[in-house]
C-alpha positions as CSV (number, residue, x, y, z in Angstrom):
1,X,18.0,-13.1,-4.9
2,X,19.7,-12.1,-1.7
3,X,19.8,-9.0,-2.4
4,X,16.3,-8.6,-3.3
5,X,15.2,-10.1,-0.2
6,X,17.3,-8.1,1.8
7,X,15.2,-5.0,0.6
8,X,11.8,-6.6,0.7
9,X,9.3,-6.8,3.6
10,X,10.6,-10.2,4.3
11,X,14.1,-9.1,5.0
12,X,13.6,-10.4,8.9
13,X,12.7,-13.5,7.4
14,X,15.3,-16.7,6.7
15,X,13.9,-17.1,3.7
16,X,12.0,-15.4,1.3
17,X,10.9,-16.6,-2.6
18,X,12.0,-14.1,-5.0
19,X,10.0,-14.2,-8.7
20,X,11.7,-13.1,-11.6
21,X,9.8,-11.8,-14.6
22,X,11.5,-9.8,-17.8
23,X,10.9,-5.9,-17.7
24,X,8.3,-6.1,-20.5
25,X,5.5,-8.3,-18.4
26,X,6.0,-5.6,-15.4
27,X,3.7,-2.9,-14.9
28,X,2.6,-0.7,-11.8
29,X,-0.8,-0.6,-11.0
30,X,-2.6,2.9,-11.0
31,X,-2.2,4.7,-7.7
32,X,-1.1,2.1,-6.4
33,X,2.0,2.6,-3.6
34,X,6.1,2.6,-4.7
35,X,7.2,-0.7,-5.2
36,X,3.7,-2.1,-5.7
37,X,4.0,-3.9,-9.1
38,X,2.0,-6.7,-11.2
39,X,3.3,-9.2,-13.0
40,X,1.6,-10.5,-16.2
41,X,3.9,-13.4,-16.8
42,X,6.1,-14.7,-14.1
43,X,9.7,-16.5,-14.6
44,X,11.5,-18.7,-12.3
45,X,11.0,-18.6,-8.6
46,X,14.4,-18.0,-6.9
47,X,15.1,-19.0,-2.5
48,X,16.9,-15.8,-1.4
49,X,18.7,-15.9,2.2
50,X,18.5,-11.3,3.1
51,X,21.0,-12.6,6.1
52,X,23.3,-13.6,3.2
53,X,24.5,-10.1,1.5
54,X,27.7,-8.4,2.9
55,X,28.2,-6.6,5.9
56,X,29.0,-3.3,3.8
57,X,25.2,-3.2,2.9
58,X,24.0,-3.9,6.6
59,X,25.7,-0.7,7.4
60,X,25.1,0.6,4.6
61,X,21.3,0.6,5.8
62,X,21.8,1.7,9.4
63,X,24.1,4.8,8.5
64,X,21.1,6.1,5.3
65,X,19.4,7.4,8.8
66,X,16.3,4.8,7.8
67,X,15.0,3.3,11.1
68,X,13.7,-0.3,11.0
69,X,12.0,-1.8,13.6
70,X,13.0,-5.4,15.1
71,X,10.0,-7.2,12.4
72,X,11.6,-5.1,9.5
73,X,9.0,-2.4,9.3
74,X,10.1,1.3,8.7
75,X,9.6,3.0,12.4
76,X,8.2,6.9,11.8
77,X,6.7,6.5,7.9
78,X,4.1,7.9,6.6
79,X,1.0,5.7,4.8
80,X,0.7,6.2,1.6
81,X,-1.0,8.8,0.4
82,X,-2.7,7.3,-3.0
83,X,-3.5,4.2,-1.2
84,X,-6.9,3.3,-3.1
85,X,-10.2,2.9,-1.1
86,X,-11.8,-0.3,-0.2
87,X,-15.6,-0.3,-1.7
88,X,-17.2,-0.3,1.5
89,X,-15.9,2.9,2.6
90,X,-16.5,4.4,-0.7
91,X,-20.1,3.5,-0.1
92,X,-20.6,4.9,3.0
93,X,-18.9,8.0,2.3
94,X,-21.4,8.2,-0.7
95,X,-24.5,7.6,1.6
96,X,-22.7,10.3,3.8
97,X,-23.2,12.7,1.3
98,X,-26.5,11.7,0.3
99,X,-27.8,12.1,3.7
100,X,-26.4,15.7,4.3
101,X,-27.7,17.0,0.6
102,X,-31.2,15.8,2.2
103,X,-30.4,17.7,4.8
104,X,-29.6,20.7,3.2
105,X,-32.3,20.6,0.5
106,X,-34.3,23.7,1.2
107,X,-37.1,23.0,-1.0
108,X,-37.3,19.7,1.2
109,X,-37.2,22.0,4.0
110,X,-40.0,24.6,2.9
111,X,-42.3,21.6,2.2
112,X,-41.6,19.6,5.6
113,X,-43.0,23.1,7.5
114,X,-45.9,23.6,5.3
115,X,-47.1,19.8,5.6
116,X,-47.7,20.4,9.1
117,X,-51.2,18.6,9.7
């Protein structure tokens, strides 16, 4: 469990609760980022301590040229890139395109100069 908080986001925690699950009630959810997984049947829940794992990993980590900032975040990454849309911005993306089809409807067009009285 120290381990696996030791590579988690909460590795600047004291803390962190670890769940365990068996391979076979693991899956990764479709485009969703690395590491993002779901769990269809959780096992224990284990208290691991990421300050606890040995000094050989700690350097480990600060020779593998990965920078982390002081709250544990990676310093200089990317977002990912399949990160999935929230549905409001697929809406307005949607009306977006809507609005500049109208736009660029020339029968629309033809018939907006015609009606001119």
């Amino acid at each position: 469990a120290d381990l696996a908080a030791f590579y988690s986001d909460a590795r600047t925690e004291r803390r962190a609760e670890i769940t365990t699950a068996e391979p076979k009630h693991i899956t990764k959810p479709r485009g969703a980022p690395p590491g993002a997984v779901t769990l269809r049947q959780e096992g224990k829940t284990l208290l691991g301590k990421p300050d606890d794992v040995s000094e050989e990993l700690k350097d480990a980590r600060e020779l593998s040229g990965a920078n982390w900032s002081e709250l544990g975040y990676r310093k200089g990454g990317k977002r990912a890139n399949n990160k999935k849309k929230t549905a409001a911005v697929e809406k307005e993306t949607a009306k977006k395109r809507r609005e500049e089809a109208r736009e660029n409807n020339k029968r629309r067009k033809r018939k907006e100069e015609t009606d001119w009285f």
